[in-house]
C-alpha positions in Angstrom: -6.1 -37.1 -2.6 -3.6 -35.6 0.2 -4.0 -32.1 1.3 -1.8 -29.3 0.6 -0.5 -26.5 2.8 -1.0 -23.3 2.3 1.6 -21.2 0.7 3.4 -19.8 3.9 4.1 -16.1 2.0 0.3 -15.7 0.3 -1.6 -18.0 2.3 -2.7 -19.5 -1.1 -4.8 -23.1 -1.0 -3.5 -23.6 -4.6 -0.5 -24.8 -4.2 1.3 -28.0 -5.8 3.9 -30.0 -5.0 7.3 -30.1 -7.7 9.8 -32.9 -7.1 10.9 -32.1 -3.1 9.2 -28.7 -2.9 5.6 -26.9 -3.1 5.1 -24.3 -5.4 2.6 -21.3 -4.9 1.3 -20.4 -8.6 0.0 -17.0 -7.1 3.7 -15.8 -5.8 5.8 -17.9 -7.6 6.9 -18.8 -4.1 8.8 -22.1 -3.6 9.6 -23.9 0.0 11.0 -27.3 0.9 8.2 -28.6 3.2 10.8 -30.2 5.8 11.3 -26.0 6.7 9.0 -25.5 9.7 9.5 -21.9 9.7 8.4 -19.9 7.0 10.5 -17.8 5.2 11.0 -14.1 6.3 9.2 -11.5 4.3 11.8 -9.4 2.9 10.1 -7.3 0.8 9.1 -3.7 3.0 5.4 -2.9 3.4 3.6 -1.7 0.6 0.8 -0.3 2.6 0.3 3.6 2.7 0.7 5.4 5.2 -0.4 8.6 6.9 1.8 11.2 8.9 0.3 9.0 11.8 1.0 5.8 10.7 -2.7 4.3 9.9 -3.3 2.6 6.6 -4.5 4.8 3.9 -6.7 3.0 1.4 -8.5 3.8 -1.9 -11.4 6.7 -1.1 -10.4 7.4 2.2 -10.9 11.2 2.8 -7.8 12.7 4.5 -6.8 15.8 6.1 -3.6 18.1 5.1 -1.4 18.6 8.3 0.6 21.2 7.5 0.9 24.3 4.8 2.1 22.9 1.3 3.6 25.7 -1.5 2.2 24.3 -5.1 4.5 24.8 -7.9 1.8 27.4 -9.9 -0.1 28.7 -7.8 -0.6 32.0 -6.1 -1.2 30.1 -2.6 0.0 27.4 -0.5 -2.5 24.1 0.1 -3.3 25.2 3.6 -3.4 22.9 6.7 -7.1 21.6 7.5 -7.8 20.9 4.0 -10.2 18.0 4.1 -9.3 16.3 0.7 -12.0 13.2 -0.3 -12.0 10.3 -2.8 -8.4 10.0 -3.3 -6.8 7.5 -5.2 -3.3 5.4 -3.9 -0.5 5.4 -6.8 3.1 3.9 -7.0 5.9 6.2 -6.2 7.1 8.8 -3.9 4.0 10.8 -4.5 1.2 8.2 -3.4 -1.9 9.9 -3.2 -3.9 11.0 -6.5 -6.4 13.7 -5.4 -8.6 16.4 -6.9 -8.5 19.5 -4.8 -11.1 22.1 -5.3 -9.6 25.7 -6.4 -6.3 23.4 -7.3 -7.4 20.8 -9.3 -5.7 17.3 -10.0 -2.4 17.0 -7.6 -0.6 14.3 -5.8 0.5 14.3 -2.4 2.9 12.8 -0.3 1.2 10.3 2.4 3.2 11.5 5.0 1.9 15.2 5.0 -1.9 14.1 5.5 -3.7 12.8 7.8 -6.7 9.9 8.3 -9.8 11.9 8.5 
């Protein structure tokens, strides 16, 4: 039995060889194993975020940097708020939180900080 490589996109071991390529069932990736080079990542980084650039993940806690208005309610999200659990979501909106004395909300990764 030969070995096969790893897919050069996932790094998946379970890869299979059709006719004069490998195929990666995990990315549906294909490559012609005569290409040294693996194939440039097109696809933009789907890792969140913050204002500072580290990567945000699921139940980090994170700091607001700066004064946010929120639609219906008497006072702005104030800068400082230290904001814990949260919960990373599709969209421009990327953080699912609960806020005490505003509830449910999502924020925007780039007005928060790693705490």
């Amino acid at each position: 039995m030969s070995t096969l490589p790893a897919c050069p996109k996932c790094n998946s071991e379970f890869t299979y060889q059709d006719g004069q390529v490998f195929v990666c069932p995990d990315c549906a990736h294909e490559w012609v194993p005569s290409a040294a080079a693996p194939v440039a990542n097109d696809e933009p980084d789907s890792r969140v975020r913050d204002a500072n650039g580290n990567v945000l993940e699921d139940g980090d806690t994170v700091i607001v940097i700066k004064d946010l208005p929120v639609k219906g309610a008497p006072s702005p999200l104030k800068a400082g708020t230290k904001v814990k659990g949260n919960r990373l979501v599709e969209g421009d909106h990327n953080i699912d939180c609960r806020i005490d004395g505003f509830g449910g909300m999502k924020l925007k990764s780039e007005f928060v900080k790693k705490a």
